[in-house]
C-alpha positions, 0 to 999 in steps of 0.5 A: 306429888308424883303419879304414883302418890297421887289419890286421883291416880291411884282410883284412876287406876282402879276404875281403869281395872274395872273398865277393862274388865267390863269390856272384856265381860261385854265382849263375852256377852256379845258372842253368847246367844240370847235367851239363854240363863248365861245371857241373863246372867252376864246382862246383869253382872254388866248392868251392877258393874256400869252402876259401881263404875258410873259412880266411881266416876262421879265421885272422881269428878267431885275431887277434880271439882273441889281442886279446882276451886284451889289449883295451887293447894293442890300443886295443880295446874289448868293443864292437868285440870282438863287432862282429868276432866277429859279422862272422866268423860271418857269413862262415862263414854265407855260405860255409856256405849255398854248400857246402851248396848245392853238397852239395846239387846232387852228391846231386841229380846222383847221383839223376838219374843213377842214375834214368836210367840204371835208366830206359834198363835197363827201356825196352831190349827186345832183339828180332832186329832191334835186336840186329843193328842194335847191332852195326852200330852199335857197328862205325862208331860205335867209333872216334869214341866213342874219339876223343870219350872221349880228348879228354875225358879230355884236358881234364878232366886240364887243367882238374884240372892248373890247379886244383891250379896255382891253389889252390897259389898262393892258399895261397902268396899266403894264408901270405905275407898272414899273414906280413906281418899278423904282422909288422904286429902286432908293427911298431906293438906295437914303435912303442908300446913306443919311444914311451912309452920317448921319453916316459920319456927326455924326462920325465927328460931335463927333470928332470934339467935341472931338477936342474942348474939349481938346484944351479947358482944354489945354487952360484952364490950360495954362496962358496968356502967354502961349496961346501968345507964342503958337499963335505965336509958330503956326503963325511961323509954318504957315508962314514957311509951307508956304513958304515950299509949296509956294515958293520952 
């Protein structure tokens, strides 16, 4: 079976895609500044691709696995064996450097938080003055803090909402691919399985004409007679196997 016919190559390919583009996705979210809602937003379309991805992966692993309790079914070899075996290690390596990555990058998050936060505790020195002008403050500024917390509230839930939406179509679009690989599999184990047996047909098929053909120009070349002494001769024959099996 050729590359390009080849189930494991052509999933191979796909998740090749999506690594690609994850890498890609990680580089944008290298250069973009934390803290900000497109930091947030490129962290979790990386974490749901590593999960579809880190799957994937496995579910190649199990296909590699069951070819290699049969190689030969397959029309594979121990060469090619190890050559998917290092592939798929290989992706996990990938997508493992980028979870780290992201681990990584919340902890930072976390740290500089925390960092700033004890920082405006220790440099807030209430007097008089600065007492009274929080409270001006609080009065006008209230309503607009409101307003810029509801909508964001607002669109954090949106963007939640969508993500649940898509990660629930890609593990659809991942059981279906599974589903038709399975199929696949057991489709060209089925072709084999009919074509050795047209084989076998065809083998006997020649044979028995062989058969016919020869008792054919005997009979052509005996006479009457003949052929009734040799009906006879192997109507006796028959009677006496029979007896034979039969009877003792």
């Amino acid at each position: 079976m050729s590359s390009s016919q080849d189930p494991f190559y052509i999933v191979k390919g796909e998740i090749q895609e999506s690594i690609d583009k994850l890498e890609a996705t990680f580089h944008q979210w290298e250069q973009t500044p934390s803290n900000t809602g497109e930091r947030v937003h490129l962290t979790r379309e990386l974490i749901a691709s590593c999960e579809s991805i880190e799957w994937q992966v496995d579910e190649l692993n199990k296909t590699i696995e069951v070819a290699a309790r049969d190689p030969a079914w397959y029309g594979l070899d121990e060469v090619e064996l190890e050559k998917r075996r290092k592939w798929t290690m290989t992706a996990h390596s990938k997508v493992g450097t980028v979870t780290k990555a992201l681990e990584a990058g919340k902890n930072r998050s976390s740290t500089n938080s925390s960092y700033s936060g004890t920082r405006q505790e220790l440099m807030k020195l209430p007097d008089d003055h600065s007492i009274q002008a929080s409270r001006s403050n609080h009065y006008i500024t209230e309503d607009d803090d409101d307003f810029v917390s509801s909508e964001s509230d607002r669109q954090q839930l949106l963007i939640k909402q969508q993500d649940e939406e898509l990660d629930e179509i890609s593990a659809s679009i991942q059981r279906i691919g599974g589903v038709g690989l399975t199929i696949h599999e057991e489709l060209s184990g089925q072709d084999r399985i009919l074509g050795g047996l047209s084989m076998e047909m065809e083998t006997t098929s020649n044979r028995l004409n062989f058969v016919q053909k020869k008792v054919a120009a005997v009979a052509k070349k005996a006479g009457a007679k003949s052929q009734i002494m040799m009906i006879a001769f192997l109507a006796l024959l028959f009677v006496i196997l029979f007896v034979l099996v039969f009877l003792t």
